[in-house]
C-alpha positions in Angstrom: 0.0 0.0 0.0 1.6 3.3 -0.8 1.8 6.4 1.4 -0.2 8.3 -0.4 -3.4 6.3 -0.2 -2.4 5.6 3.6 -2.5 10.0 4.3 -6.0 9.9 2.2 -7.5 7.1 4.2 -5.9 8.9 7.6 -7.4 12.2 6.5 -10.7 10.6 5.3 -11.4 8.9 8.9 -10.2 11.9 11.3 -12.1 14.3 8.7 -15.3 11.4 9.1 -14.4 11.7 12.8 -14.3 15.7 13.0 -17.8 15.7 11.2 -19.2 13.2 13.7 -18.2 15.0 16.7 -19.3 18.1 15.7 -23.1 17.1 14.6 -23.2 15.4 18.1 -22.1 17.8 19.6 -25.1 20.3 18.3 -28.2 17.8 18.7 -26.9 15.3 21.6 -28.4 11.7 22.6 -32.0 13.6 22.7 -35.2 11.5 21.7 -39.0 13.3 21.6 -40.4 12.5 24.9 -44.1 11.3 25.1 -45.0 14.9 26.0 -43.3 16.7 23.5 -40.2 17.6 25.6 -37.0 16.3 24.5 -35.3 13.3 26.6 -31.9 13.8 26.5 -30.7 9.9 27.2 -28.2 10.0 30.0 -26.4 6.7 31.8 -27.8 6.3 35.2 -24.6 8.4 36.9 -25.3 11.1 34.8 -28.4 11.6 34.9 -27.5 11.5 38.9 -24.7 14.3 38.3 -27.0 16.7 36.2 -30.0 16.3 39.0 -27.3 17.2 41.8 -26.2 20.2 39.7 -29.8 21.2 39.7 -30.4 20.7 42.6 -27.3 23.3 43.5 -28.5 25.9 41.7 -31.9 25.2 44.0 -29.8 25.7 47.0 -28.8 28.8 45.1 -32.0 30.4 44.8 -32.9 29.6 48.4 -29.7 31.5 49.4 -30.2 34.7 47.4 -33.6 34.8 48.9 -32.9 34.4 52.4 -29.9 37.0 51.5 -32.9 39.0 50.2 -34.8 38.6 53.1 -32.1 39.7 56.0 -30.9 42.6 53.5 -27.5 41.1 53.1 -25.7 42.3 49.9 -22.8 39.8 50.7 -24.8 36.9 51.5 -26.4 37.3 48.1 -23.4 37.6 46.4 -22.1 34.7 48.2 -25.1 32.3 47.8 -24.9 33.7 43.7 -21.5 32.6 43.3 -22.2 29.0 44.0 -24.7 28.7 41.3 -22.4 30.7 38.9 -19.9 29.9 36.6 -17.5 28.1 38.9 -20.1 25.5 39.0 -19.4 24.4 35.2 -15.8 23.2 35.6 -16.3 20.2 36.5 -18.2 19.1 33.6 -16.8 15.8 31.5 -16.9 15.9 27.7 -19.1 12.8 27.1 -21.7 14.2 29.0 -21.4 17.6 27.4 -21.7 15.5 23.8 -25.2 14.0 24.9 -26.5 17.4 25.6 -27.9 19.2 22.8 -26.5 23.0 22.1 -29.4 24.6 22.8 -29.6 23.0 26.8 -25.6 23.7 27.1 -25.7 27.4 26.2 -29.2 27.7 27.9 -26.8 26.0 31.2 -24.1 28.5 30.5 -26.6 31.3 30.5 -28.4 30.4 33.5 -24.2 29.8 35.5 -23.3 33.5 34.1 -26.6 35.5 35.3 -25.6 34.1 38.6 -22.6 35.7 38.3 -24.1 38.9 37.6 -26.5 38.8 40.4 -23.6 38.2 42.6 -22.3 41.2 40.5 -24.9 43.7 41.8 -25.3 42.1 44.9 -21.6 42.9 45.5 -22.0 46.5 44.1 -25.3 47.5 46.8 -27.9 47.1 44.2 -31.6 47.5 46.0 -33.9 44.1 47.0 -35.6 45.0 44.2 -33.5 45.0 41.1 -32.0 41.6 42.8 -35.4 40.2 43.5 -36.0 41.0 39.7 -32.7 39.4 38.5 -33.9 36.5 40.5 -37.0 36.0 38.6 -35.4 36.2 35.3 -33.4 33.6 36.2 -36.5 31.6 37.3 -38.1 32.0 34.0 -35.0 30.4 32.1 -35.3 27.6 34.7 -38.7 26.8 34.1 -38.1 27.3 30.2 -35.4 24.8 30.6 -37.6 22.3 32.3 -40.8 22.6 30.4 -38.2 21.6 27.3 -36.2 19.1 28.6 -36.4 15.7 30.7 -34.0 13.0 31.2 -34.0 9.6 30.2 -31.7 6.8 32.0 -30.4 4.4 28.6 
């Protein structure tokens, strides 16, 4: 075999590869769910690890309120913080290749507007504009679940 049709072959695969990747990458391991939502087919750990993340950004929102509620600027920021982007580095690749583009930037978003809040939080803004950051970032939560479930393969 010569080298020639060895380098086309190589570049043909990692090219085939390159395409692959990439189109996963965009939709994910998603399936239509019975009620219109996508399932986004997870192993059983994952689906474990996305949950937990969830259910930090719960403990989130619980903070910022009862930040909210003793008028504690730094408490807020604090409690924002842990639901912001710090929270994403941890992430492994094959998970983030199941997960279609639109939930991963949607995730991204919803990790940065924490970081804002914490932002304003950190600067003196009033209950209010916080309390109105906080329900922005409520609506993207509930956009995100009224979309999406997950599936255990």
């Amino acid at each position: 075999m010569n080298i020639k049709l060895i380098s086309l072959t190589a570049i043909f695969l990692w090219f085939g590869l390159i395409v692959f990747l990439g189109i996963r990458f965009v939709k994910g391991n998603v399936e239509k769910g019975e009620d219109g939502r996508a399932e986004v087919v997870l192993t059983k750990s994952e689906k474990v690890m996305i949950l937990g993340e969830m259910r930090q950004l719960l403990f989130t929102v619980q903070g910022v309120v009862d930040g909210i509620e003793k008028n504690n600027s730094k408490a807020i920021a604090e409690a924002a913080l842990n639901g912001g982007t710090k929270m994403m580095l941890d992430d492994n690749a094959s998970l983030m290749l199941k997960l279609p583009v639109a939930f991963k930037m949607q995730g991204i978003g919803v990790h940065k507007y924490f970081d804002q809040i914490a932002n304003e939080a950190q600067k003196g803004a009033a209950k209010d504009k916080i309390l109105s950051m906080l329900n922005t970032q409520l609506q993207n939560c509930i956009s995100c679940h009224a979309a999406y479930q997950f599936k255990v393969n």
